[in-house]
TIVO-2410 file (N, C-alpha, C; in nm, 3 decimals):
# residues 145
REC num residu      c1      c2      c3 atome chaine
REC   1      X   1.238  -0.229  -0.823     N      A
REC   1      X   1.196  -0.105  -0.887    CA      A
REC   1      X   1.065  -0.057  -0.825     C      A
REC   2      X   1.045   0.077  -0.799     N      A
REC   2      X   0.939   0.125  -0.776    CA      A
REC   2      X   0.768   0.114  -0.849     C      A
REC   3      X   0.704   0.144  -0.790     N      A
REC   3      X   0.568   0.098  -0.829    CA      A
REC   3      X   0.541   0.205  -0.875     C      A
REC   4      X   0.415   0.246  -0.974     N      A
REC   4      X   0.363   0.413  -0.889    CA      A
REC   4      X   0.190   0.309  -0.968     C      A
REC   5      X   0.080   0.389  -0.921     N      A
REC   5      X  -0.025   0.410  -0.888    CA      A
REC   5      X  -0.112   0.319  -0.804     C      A
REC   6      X  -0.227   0.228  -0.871     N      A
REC   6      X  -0.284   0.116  -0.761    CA      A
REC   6      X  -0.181   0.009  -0.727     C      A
REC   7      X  -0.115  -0.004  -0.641     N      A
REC   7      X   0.003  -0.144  -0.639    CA      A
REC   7      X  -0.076  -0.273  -0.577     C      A
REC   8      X  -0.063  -0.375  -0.637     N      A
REC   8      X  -0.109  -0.483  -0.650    CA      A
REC   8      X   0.017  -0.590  -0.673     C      A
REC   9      X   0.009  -0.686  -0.561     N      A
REC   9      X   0.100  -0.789  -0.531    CA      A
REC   9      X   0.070  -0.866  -0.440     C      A
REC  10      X   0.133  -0.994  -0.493     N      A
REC  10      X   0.082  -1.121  -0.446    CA      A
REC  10      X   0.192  -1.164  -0.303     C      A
REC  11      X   0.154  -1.220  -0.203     N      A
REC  11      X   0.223  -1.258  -0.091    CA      A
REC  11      X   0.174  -1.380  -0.055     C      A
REC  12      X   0.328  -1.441  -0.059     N      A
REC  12      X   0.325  -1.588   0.028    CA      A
REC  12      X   0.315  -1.569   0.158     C      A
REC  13      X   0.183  -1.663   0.196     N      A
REC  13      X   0.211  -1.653   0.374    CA      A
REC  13      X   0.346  -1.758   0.375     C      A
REC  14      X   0.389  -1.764   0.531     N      A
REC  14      X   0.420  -1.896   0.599    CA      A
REC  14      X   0.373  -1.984   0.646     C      A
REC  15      X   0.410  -2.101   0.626     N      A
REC  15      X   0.329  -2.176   0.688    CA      A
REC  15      X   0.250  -2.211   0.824     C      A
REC  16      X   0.306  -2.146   0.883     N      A
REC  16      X   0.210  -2.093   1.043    CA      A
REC  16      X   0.064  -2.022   0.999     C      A
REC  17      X   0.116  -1.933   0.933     N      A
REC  17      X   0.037  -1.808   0.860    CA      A
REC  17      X  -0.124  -1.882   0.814     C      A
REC  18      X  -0.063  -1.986   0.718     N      A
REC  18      X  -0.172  -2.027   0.621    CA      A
REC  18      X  -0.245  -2.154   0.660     C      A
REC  19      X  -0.202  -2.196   0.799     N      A
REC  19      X  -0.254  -2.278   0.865    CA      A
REC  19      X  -0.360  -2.186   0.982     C      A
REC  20      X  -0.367  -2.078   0.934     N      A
REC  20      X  -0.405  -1.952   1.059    CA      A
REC  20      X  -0.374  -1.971   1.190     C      A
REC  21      X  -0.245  -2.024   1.246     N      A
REC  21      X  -0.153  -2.037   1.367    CA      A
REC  21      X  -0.091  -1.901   1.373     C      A
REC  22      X  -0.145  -1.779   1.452     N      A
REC  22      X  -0.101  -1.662   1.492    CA      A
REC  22      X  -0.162  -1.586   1.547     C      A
REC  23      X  -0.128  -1.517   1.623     N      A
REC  23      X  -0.197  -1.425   1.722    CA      A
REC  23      X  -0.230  -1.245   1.659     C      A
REC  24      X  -0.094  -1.228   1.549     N      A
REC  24      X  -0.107  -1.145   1.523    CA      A
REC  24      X  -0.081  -1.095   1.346     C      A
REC  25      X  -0.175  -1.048   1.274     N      A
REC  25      X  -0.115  -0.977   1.130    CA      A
REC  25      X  -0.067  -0.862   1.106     C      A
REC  26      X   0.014  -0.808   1.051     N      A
REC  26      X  -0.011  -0.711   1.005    CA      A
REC  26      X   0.070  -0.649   0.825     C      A
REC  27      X   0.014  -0.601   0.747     N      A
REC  27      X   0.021  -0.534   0.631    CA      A
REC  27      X   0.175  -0.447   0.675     C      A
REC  28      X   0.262  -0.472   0.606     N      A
REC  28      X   0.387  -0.392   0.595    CA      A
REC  28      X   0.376  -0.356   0.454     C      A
REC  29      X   0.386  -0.188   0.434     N      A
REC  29      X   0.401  -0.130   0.312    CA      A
REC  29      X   0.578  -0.075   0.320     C      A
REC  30      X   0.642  -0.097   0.216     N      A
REC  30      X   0.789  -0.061   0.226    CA      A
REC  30      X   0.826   0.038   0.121     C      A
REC  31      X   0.932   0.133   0.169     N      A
REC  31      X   0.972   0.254   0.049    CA      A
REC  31      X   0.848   0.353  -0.015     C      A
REC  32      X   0.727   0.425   0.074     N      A
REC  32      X   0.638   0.470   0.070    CA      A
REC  32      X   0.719   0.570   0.060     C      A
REC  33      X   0.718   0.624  -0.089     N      A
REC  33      X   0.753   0.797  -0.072    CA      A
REC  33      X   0.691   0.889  -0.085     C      A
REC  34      X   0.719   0.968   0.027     N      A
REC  34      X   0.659   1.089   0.083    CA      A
REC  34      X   0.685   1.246   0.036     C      A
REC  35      X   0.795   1.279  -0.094     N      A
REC  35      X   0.815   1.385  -0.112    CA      A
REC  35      X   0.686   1.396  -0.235     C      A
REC  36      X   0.609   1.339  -0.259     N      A
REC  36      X   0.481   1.428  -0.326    CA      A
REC  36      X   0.379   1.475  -0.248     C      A
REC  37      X   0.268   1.430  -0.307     N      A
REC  37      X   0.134   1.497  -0.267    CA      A
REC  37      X   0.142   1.413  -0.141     C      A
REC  38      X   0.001   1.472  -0.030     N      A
REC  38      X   0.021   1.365   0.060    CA      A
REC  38      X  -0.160   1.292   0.042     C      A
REC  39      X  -0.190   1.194   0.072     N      A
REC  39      X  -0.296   1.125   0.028    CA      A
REC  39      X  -0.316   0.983   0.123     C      A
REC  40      X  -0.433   0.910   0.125     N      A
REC  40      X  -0.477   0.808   0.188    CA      A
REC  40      X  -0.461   0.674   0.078     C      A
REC  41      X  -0.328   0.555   0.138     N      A
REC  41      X  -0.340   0.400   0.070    CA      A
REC  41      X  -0.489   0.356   0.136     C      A
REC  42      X  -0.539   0.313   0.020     N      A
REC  42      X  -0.671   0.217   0.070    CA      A
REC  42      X  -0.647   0.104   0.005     C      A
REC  43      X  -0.625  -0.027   0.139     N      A
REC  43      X  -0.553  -0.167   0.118    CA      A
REC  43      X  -0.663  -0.228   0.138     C      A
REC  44      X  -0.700  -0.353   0.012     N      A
REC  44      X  -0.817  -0.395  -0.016    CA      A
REC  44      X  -0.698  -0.561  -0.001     C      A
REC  45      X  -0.743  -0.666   0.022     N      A
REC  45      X  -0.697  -0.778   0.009    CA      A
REC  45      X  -0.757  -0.876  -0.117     C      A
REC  46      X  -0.741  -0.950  -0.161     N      A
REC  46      X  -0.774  -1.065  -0.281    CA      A
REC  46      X  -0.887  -0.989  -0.345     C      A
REC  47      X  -0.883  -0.851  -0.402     N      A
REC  47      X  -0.935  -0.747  -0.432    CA      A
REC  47      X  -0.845  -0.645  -0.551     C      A
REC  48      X  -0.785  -0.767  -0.629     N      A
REC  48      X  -0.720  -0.657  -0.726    CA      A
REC  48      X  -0.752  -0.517  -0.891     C      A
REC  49      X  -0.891  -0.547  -0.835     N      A
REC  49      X  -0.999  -0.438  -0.915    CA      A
REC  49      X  -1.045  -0.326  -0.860     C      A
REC  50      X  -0.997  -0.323  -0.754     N      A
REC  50      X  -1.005  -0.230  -0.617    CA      A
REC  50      X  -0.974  -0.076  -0.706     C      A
REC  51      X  -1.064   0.018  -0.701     N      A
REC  51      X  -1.072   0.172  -0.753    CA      A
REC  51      X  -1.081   0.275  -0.649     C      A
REC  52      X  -1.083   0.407  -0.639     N      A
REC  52      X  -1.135   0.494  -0.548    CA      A
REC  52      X  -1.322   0.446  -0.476     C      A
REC  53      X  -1.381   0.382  -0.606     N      A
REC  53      X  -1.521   0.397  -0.567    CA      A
REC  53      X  -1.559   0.279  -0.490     C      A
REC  54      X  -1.468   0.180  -0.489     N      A
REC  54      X  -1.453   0.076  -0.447    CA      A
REC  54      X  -1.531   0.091  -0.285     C      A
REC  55      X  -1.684   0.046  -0.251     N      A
REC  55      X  -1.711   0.066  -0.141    CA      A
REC  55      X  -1.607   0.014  -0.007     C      A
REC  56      X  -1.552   0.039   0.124     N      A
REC  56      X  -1.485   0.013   0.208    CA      A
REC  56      X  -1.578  -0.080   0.306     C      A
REC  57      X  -1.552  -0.204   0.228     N      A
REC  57      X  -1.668  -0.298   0.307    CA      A
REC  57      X  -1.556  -0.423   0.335     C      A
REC  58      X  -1.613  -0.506   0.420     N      A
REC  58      X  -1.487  -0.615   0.461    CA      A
REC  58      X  -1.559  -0.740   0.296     C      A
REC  59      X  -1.662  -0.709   0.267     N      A
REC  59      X  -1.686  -0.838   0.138    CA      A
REC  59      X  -1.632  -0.794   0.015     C      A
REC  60      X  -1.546  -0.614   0.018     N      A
REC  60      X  -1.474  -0.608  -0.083    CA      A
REC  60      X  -1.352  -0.606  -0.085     C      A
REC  61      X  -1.306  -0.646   0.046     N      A
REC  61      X  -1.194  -0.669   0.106    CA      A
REC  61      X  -1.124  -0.576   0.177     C      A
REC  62      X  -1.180  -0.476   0.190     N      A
REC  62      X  -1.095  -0.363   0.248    CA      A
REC  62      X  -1.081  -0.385   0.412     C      A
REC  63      X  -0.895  -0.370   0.406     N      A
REC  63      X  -0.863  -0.351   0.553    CA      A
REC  63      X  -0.880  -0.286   0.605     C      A
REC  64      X  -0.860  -0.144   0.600     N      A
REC  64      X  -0.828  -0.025   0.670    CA      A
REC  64      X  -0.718   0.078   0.577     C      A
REC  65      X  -0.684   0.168   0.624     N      A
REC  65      X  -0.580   0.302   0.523    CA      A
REC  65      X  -0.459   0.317   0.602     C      A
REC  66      X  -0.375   0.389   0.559     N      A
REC  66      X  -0.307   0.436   0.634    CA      A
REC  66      X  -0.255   0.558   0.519     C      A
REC  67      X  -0.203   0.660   0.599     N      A
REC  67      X  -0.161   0.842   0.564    CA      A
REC  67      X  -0.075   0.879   0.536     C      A
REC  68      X   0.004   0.918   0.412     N      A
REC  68      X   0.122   1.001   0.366    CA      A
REC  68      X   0.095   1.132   0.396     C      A
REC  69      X   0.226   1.231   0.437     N      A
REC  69      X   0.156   1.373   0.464    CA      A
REC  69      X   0.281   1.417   0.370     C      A
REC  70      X   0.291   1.411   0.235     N      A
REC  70      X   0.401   1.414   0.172    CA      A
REC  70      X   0.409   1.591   0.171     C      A
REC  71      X   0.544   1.618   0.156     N      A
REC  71      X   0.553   1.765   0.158    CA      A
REC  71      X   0.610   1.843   0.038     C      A
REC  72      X   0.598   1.754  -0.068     N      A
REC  72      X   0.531   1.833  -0.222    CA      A
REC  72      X   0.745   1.824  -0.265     C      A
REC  73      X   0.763   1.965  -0.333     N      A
REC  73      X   0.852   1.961  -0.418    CA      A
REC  73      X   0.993   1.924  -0.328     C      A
REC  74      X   1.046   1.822  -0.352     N      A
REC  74      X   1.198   1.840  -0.291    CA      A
REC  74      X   1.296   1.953  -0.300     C      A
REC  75      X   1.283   2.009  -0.185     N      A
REC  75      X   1.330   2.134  -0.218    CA      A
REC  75      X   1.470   2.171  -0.226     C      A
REC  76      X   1.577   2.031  -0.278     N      A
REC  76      X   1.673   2.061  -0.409    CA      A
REC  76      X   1.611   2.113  -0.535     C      A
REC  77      X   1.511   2.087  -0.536     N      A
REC  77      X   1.430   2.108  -0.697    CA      A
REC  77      X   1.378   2.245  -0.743     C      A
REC  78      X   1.337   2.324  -0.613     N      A
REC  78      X   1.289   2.415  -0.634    CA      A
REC  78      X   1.347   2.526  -0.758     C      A
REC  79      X   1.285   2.567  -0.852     N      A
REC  79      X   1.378   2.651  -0.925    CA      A
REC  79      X   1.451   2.576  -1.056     C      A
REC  80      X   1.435   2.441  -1.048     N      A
REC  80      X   1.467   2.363  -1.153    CA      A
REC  80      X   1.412   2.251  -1.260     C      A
REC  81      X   1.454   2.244  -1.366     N      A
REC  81      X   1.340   2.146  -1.454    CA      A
REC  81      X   1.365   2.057  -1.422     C      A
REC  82      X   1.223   1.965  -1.411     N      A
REC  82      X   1.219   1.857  -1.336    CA      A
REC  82      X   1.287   1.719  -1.466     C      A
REC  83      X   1.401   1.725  -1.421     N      A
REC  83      X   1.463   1.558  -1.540    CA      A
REC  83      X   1.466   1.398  -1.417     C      A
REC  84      X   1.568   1.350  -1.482     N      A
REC  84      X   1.589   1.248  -1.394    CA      A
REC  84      X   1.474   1.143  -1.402     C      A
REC  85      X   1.528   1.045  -1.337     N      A
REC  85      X   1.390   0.926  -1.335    CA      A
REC  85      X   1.286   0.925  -1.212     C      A
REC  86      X   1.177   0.886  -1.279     N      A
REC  86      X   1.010   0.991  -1.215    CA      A
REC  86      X   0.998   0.906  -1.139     C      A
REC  87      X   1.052   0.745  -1.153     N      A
REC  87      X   1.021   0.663  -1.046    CA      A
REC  87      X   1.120   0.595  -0.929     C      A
REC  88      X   1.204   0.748  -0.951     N      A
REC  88      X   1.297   0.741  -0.815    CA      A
REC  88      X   1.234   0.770  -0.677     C      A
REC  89      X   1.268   0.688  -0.568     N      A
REC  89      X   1.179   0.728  -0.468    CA      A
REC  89      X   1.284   0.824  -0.370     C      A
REC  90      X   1.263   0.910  -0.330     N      A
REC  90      X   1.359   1.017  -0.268    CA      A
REC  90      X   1.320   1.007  -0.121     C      A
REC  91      X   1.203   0.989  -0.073     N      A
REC  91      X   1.195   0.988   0.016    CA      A
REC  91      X   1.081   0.894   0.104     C      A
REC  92      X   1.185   0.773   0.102     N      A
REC  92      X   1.130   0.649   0.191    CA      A
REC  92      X   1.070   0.592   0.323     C      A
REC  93      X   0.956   0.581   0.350     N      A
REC  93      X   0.883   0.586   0.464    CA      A
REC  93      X   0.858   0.431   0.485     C      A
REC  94      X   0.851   0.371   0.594     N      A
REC  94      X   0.756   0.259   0.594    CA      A
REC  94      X   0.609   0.248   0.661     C      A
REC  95      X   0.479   0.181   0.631     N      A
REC  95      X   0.382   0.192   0.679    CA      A
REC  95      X   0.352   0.071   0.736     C      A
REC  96      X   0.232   0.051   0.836     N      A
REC  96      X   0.223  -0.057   0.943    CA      A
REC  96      X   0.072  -0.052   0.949     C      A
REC  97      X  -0.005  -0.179   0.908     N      A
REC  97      X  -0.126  -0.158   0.919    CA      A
REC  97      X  -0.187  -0.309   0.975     C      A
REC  98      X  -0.223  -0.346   1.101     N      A
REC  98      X  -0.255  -0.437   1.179    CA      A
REC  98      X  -0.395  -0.452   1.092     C      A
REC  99      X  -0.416  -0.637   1.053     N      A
REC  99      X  -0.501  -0.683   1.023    CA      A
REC  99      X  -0.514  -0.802   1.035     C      A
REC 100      X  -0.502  -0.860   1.169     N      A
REC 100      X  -0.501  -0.985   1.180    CA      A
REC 100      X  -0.633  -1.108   1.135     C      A
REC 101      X  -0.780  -0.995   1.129     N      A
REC 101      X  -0.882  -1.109   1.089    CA      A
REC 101      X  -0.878  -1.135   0.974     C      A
REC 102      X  -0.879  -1.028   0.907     N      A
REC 102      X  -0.872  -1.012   0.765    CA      A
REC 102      X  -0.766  -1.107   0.712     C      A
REC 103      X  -0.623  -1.066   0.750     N      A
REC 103      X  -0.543  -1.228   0.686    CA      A
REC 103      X  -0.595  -1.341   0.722     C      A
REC 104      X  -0.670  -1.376   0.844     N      A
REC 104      X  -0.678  -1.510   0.882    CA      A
REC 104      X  -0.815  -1.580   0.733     C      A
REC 105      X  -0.900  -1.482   0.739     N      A
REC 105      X  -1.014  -1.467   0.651    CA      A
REC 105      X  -0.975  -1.527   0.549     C      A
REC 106      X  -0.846  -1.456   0.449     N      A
REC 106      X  -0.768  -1.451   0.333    CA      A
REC 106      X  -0.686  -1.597   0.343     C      A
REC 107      X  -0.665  -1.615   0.458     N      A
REC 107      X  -0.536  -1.794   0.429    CA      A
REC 107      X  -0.622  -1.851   0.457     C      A
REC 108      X  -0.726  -1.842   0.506     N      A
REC 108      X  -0.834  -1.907   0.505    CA      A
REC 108      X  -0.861  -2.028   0.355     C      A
REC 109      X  -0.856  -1.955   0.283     N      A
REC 109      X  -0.894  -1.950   0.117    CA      A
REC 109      X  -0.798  -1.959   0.032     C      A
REC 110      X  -0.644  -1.950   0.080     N      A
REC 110      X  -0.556  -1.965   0.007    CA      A
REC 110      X  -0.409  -1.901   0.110     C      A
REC 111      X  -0.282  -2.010   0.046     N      A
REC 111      X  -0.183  -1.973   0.125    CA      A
REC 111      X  -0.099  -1.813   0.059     C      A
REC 112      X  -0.149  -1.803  -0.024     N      A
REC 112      X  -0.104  -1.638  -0.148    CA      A
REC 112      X  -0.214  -1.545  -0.089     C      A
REC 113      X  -0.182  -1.425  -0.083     N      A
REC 113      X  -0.249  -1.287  -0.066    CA      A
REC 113      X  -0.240  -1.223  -0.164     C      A
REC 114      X  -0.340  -1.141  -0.250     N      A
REC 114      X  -0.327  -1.022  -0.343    CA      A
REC 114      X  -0.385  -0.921  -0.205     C      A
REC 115      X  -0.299  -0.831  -0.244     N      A
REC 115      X  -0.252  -0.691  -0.174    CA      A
REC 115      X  -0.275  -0.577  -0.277     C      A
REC 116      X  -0.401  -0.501  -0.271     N      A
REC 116      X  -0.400  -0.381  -0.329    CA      A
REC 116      X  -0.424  -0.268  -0.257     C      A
REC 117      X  -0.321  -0.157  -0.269     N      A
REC 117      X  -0.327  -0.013  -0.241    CA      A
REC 117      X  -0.406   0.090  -0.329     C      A
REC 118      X  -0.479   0.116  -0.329     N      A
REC 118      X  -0.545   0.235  -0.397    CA      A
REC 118      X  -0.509   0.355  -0.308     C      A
REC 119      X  -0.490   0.474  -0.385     N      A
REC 119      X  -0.418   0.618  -0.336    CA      A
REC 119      X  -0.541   0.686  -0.328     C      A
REC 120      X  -0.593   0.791  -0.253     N      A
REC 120      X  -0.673   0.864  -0.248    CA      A
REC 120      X  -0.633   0.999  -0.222     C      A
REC 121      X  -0.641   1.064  -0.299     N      A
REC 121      X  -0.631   1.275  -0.289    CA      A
REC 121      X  -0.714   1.342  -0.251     C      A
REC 122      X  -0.719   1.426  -0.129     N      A
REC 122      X  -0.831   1.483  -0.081    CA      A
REC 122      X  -0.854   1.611  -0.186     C      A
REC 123      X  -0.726   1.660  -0.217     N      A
REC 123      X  -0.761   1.788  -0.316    CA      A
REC 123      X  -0.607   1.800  -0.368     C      A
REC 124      X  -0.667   1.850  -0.504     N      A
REC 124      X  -0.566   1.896  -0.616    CA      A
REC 124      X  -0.458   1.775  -0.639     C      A
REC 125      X  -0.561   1.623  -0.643     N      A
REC 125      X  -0.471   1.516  -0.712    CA      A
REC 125      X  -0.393   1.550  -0.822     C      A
REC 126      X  -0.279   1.441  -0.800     N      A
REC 126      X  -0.165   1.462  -0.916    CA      A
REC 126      X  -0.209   1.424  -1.027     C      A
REC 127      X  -0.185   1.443  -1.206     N      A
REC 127      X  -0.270   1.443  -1.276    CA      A
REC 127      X  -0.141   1.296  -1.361     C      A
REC 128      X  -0.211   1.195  -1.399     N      A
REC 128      X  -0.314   1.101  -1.299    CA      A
REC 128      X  -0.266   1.061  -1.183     C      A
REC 129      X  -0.351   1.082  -1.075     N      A
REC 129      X  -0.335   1.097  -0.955    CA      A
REC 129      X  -0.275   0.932  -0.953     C      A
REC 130      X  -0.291   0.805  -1.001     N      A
REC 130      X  -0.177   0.694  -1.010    CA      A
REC 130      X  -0.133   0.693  -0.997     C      A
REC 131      X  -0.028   0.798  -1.068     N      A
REC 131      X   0.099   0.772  -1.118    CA      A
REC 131      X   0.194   0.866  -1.010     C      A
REC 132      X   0.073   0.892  -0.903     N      A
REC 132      X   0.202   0.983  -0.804    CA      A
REC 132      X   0.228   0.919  -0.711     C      A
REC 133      X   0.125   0.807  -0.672     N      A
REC 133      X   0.225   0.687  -0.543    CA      A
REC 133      X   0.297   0.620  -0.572     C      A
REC 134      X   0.435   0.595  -0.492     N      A
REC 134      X   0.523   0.507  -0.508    CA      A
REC 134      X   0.585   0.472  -0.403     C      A
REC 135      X   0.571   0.332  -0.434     N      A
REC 135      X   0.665   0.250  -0.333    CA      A
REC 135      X   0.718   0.119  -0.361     C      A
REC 136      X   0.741   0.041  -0.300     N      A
REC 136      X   0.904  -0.041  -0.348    CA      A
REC 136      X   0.788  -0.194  -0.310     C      A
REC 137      X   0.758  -0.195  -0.206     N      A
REC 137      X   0.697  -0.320  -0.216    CA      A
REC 137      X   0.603  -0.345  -0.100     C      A
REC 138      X   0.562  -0.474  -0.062     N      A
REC 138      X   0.441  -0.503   0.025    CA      A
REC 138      X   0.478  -0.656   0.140     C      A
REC 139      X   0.454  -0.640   0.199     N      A
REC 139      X   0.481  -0.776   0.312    CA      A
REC 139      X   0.383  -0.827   0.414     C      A
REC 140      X   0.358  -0.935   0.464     N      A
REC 140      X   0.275  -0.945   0.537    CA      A
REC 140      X   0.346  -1.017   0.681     C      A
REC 141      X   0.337  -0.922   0.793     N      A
REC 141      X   0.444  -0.982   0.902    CA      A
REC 141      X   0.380  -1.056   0.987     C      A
REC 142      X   0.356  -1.195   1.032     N      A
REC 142      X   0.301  -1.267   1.142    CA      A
REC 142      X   0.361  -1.262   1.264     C      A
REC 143      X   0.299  -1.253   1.376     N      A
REC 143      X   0.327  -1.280   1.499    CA      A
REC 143      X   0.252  -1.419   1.597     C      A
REC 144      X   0.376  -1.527   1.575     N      A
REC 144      X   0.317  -1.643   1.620    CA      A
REC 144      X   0.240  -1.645   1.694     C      A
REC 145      X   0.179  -1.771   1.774     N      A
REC 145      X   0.102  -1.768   1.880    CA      A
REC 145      X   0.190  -1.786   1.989     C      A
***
């Protein structure tokens, strides 16, 4: 089932992973849908209190973002009352966000990852701007050594 606002979830490394045996990390976001607003994920790691104000510092865990450029009403919809279920995702994207120190940092300290996305709206957030990201889930992909 779909998520919608800060998504927060826990990930098992592998055991390569959590022994920090890898050359490469990276953050896989899955079923990112793109038919709303479009806005910035800000992915904080073992950071699940993570807010907009949340400074973007590596001691509050923040990785890096990555960009939805969602293009607003599905335009089957146009012209019609909006029914149906709100946390259908219509239009599924995947995102890719390389962080290899940062996981090593994180299994460092434990073989589990908390993974939080915070959404950011540059203008005319959805009202609550939460409840307008959605996506299906979170992964963390290693690339051996």
């Amino acid at each position: 089932m779909p998520s919608q606002g800060p998504f927060t979830a826990k990930v098992a490394l592998q055991p390569e992973a959590a022994r920090q045996k890898f050359q490469r990390a990276a953050i896989r976001i899955h079923g990112v849908d793109q038919s709303g607003a479009s806005f910035e994920g800000r992915v904080f790691l073992n950071n699940p209190k993570a807010t907009i104000d949340t400074p973007l510092t590596e001691e509050n865990g923040y990785v890096g973002s990555f960009h939805v450029y969602g293009y607003g009403l599905w335009p089957d919809d146009i012209g019609k009352k909006q029914s149906g279920d709100a946390q259908e995702i219509r239009a599924p994207i995947e995102k890719r966000l390389f962080a290899t120190e940062a996981v090593r940092r994180a299994a460092a300290k434990s073989p589990e990852i908390m993974v939080t996305i915070v959404p950011m709206y540059q203008r005319d957030p959805p009202a609550p701007a939460y409840e307008a990201m959605k996506l299906e889930s979170v992964s963390i992909e290693i690339d051996p050594d």
